[in-house]
C-alpha positions in Angstrom: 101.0 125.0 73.4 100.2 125.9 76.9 99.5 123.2 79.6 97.6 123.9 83.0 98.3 121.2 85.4 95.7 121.3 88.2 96.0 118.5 91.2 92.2 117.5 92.3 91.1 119.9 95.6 91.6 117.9 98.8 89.7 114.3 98.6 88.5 112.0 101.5 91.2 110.0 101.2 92.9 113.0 102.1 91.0 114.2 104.5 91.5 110.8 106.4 95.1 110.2 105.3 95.1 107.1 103.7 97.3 106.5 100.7 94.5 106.5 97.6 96.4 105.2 94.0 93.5 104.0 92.3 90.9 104.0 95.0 87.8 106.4 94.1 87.2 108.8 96.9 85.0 111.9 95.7 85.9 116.1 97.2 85.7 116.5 100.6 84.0 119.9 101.7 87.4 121.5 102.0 88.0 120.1 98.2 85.0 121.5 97.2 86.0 125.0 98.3 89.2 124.6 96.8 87.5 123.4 93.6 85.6 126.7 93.4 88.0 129.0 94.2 90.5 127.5 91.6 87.4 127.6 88.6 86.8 131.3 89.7 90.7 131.8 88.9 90.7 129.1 85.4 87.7 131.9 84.2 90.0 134.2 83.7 92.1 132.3 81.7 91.8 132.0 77.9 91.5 127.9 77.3 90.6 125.5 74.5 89.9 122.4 76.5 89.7 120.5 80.1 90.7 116.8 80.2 90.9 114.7 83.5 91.6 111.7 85.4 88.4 109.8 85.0 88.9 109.1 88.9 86.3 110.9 90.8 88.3 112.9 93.2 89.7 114.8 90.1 86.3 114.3 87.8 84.2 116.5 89.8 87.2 118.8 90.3 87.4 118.8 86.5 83.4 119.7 86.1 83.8 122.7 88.7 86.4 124.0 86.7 84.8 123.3 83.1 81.2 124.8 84.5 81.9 128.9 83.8 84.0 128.3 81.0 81.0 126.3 78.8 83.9 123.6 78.2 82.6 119.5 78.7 85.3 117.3 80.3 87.0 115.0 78.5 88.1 112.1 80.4 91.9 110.6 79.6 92.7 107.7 81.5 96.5 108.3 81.1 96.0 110.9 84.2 95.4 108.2 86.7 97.2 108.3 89.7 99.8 105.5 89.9 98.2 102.1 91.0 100.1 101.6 94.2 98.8 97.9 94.6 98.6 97.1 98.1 99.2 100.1 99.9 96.1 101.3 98.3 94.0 102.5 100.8 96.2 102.5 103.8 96.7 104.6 106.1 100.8 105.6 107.8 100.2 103.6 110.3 98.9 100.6 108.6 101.7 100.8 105.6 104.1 100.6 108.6 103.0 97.8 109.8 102.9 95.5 106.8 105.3 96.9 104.8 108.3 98.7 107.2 110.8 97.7 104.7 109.3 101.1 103.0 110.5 103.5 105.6 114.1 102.2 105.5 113.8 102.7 102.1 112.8 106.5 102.4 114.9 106.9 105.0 117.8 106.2 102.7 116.4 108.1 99.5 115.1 105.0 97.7 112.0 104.5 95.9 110.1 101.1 97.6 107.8 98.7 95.8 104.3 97.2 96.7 103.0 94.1 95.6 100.7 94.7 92.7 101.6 98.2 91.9 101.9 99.3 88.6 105.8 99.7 87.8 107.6 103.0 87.5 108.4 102.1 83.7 104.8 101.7 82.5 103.9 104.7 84.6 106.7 106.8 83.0 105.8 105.4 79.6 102.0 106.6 79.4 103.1 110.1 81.2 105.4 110.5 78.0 102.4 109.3 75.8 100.1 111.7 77.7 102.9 115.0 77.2 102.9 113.4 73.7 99.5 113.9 73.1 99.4 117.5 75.0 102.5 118.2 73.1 100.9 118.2 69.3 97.6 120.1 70.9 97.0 123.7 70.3 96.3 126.4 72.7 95.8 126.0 76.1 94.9 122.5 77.6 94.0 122.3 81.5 94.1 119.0 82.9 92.8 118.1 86.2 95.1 115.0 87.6 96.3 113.6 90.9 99.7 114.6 93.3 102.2 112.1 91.1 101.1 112.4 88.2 101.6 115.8 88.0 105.3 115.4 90.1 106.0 113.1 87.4 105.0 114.9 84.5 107.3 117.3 86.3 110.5 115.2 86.3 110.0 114.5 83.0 109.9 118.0 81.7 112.9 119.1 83.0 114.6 115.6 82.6 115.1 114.3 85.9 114.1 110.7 87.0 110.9 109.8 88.7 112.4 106.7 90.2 113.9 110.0 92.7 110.8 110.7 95.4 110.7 114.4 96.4 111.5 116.8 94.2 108.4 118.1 93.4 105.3 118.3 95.8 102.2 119.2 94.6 99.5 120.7 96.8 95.8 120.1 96.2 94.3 122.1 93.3 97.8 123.6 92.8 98.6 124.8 89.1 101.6 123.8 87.3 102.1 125.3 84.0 104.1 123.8 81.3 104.9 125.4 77.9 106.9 125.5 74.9 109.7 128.1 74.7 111.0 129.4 71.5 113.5 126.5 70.6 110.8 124.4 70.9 111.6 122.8 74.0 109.0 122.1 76.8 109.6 124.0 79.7 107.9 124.7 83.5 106.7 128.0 83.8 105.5 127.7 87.3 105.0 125.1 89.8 102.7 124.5 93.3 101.2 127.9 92.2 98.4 127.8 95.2 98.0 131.6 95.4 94.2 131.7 94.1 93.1 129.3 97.2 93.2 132.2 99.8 93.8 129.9 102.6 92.5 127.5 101.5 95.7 125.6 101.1 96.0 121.6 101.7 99.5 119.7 100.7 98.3 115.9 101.6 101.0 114.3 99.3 99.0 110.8 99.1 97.5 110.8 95.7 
């Protein structure tokens, strides 16, 4: 079992700096590069399968990558980014000004909440499901997903809580690789790997 975690390449949302969760912003022109330059690398690679966020930003990310392999997509909506509720679509500026409880929070190492978002529980329950389901597969999965889902997938394989913000960032189109040593246990072989991007690099940590 060998799984390639790959974060979409830098979206609009991005680009413009707004906090995305489930909103659907496609590539930006950067993202597109990025896309490329991380499916000319994934061609070298030996893999089975490519699954995705059905989100778009990580879709067409998703199809770059599957194109010189001869690999379709297969969409799994257990890699959506975390619904974020209201913050959804903000930008900094804005989330300060309806919700500046938040930044006290940060500012003292704590997780905040948003009306409507999805829960840290049930996001943490369908990541498990998800490295369930990768878990049982056979060869070498990539899977195209968004900035915390793969931090979370993260926490979880090395058994740390994602209630804690920060431990891992994840830069756009980044691979993290996660395997299965030989006691059986899953393991992170690399994180943030962004060296195929050639300066193309791009860390916007908002979805």
């Amino acid at each position: 079992m060998r799984l390639i975690l790959i974060r979409h390449g830098e979206s609009e949302g991005n680009a413009s700096g707004v906090i995305q969760g489930r909103v659907d912003f496609g590539l930006s022109p950067t993202g597109v590069l990025q896309a490329r330059a991380t499916a000319g690398y994934v061609a070298t690679l030996e893999v089975d399968r490519v699954v995705t966020s059905p989100l778009r930003r990580a879709a067409d990310t998703a199809e770059t990558i599957a194109g010189p392999l001869g690999h379709g997509v297969v969409h799994m909506p257990a890699l959506m980014e975390y619904d974020i509720g209201e913050a959804s679509g903000l930008s900094g500026a804005e989330l300060r000004q309806r919700f500046p409880e938040v930044f006290t929070a940060y500012s003292t190492g704590r997780r905040p909440t948003f009306p409507g978002e999805e829960g840290r529980d049930t996001f943490h329950d369908r990541l498990q499901a998800a490295l369930g389901e990768f878990s049982a597969m056979e060869g070498t999965t990539v899977a195209v997903a968004h900035g915390g889902v793969i931090s979370s997938l993260c926490h979880i394989v090395v058994g740390l809580d994602i209630q804690r913000p920060g431990a891992f960032h994840v830069g756009n189109c980044s691979i993290t690789e996660v395997v299965r040593d030989r006691a059986g246990r899953l393991v992170l072989a690399r994180h943030n790997d962004t060296c195929h991007l050639r300066g193309l690099e791009t860390f916007a940590d908002r979805g």
